[in-house]
C-alpha positions in Angstrom: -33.8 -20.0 39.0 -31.9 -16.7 38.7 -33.1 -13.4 38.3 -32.1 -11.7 34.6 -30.8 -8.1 36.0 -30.8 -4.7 33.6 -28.5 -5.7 31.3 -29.6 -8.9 30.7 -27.3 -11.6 32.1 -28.2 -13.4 35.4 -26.8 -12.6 38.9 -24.3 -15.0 38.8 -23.1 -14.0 35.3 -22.3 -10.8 35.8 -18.4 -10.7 37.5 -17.7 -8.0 40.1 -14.0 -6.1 39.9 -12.7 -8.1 42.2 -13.0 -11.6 40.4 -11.9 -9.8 37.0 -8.4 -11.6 36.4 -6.2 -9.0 34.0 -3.1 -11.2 34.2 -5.5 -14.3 33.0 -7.0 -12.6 30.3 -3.8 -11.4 29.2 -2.3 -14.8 28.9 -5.3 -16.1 27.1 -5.1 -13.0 24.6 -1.2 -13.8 24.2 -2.2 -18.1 23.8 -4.4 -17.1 21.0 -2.5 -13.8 19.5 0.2 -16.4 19.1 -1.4 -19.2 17.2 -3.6 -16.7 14.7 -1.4 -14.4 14.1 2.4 -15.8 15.6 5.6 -13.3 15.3 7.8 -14.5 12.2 11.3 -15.9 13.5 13.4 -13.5 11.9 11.3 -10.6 13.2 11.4 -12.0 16.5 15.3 -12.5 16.3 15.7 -8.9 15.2 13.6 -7.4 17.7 16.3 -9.5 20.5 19.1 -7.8 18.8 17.4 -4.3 18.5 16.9 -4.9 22.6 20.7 -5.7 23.2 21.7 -2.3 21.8 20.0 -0.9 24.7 22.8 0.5 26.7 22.2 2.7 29.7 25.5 4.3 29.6 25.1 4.7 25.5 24.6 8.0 24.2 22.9 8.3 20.5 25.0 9.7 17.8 22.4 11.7 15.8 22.7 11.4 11.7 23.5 15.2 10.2 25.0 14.3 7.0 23.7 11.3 4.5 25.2 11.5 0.9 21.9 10.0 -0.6 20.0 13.3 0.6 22.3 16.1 1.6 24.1 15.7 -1.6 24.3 17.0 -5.2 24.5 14.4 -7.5 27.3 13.5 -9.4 26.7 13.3 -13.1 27.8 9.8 -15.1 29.0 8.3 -11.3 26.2 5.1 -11.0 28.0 3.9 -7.9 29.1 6.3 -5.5 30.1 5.5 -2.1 27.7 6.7 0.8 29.0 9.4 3.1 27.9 9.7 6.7 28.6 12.0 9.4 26.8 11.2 13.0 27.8 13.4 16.0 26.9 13.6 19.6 28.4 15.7 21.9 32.2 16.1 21.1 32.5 13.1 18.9 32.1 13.0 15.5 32.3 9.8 13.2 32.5 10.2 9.1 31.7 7.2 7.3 32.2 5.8 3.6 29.7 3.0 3.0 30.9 0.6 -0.4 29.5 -2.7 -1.9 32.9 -3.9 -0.2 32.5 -2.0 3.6 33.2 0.5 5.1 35.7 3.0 6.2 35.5 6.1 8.2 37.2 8.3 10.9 36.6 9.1 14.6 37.0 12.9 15.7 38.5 13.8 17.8 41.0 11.9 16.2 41.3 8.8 19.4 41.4 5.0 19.4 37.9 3.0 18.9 36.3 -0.2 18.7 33.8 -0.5 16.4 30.6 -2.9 15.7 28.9 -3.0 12.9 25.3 -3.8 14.0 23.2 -5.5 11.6 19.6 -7.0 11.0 20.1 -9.9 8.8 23.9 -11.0 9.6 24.8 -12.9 12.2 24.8 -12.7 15.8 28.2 -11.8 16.8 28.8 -8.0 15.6 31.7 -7.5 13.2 34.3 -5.4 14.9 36.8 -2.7 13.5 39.1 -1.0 15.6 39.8 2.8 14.8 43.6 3.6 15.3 45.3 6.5 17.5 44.6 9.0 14.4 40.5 7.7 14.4 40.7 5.7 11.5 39.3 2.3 10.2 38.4 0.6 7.8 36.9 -3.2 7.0 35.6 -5.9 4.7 32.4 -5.7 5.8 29.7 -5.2 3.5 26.4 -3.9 5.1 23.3 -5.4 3.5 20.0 -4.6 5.2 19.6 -2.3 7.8 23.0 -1.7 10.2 23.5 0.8 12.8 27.5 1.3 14.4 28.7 1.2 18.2 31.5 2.3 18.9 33.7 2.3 22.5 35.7 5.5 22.7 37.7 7.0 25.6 35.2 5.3 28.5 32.1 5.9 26.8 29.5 4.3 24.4 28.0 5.6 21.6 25.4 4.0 19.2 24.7 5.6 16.1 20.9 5.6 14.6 19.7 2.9 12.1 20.3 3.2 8.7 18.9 1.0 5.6 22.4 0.1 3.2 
C-alpha cells in the first residue's frame, strides 16, 4: 500500500519534472481543442493567405489618407468612390476604390505590378500592372477585406488591410 503524502495523492501519483511531457500534453490539448471547438475552413484558409503575405524583404505601406474618415462629406453624393493614400518611405500609392475596382497611381511616377490581396476571393491574387507614369487601373471589385502588394523598382511593398 502507498503512503498518501501532504497534498493528498500517493507516492507514485505525484510526477516529478522530469516525467512531465509538455510536447504530450500539448498534442492532447490540440486533439481535443480541435474536436470541441475546431477552426472553421474559411478561417483557417484565410489565416494561410494572411501568412503568405509575409515577406521578409516587404516593407508596410502605412494608411494616411481614407476618404470614409479624413473627409468632408459630400452633400446629395450616396456613392462616392473611396480615396486612399498609403506611403512608406519614398513611395506613395493613391487609390480610388468603386463597386467596379479600382484605379490608382504609384509616386514616384515608375512601373508596378500590383495584387490585389483579398479574404474571400480566390487564391490566385488579381494583378494590375502600373505603367511608366504609375498608373493603373482594373475590373476588380474588392468585396470583403483586401490589402495591395505591389513590386516596384526591386522592392516589395504591402499595404495594410482594409475592409471594402
Amino acid at each position: 500500500m502507498n503512503a498518501i503524502n501532504d497534498d493528498g495523492f500517493d507516492d507514485e501519483t505525484v510526477l516529478d519534472d522530469e516525467e512531465f511531457d509538455a510536447g504530450r500534453l500539448e498534442e492532447e490539448l490540440r486533439g481535443a481543442a480541435a474536436v470541441l471547438d475546431p477552426v472553421p475552413a474559411e478561417l483557417r484558409r484565410l489565416a494561410v493567405e494572411a501568412y503568405a503575405l509575409h515577406d521578409l524583404d516587404a516593407r508596410i505601406a502605412e494608411l494616411t489618407f481614407d476618404s470614409l474618415v479624413d473627409a468632408i462629406p459630400v452633400r446629395g453624393v450616396t456613392d462616392a468612390p473611396r480615396m486612399l493614400t498609403f506611403r512608406t518611405g519614398e513611395l506613395s500609392v493613391d487609390v480610388e476604390v468603386t463597386a467596379r475596382g479600382l484605379m490608382g497611381q504609384v509616386l514616384p511616377p515608375q512601373p508596378a505590378r500590383i495584387e490585389v490581396l483579398g479574404g474571400p476571393q480566390p487564391a490566385v491574387p488579381a494583378t494590375l500592372t502600373a505603367d511608366a507614369m504609375g498608373r493603373f487601373a482594373g475590373d476588380v471589385p474588392t468585396a470583403g477585406p483586401f490589402a495591395l502588394r505591389l513590386r516596384a523598382g526591386g522592392e516589395v511593398v504591402v499595404t495594410e488591410w482594409l475592409r471594402a
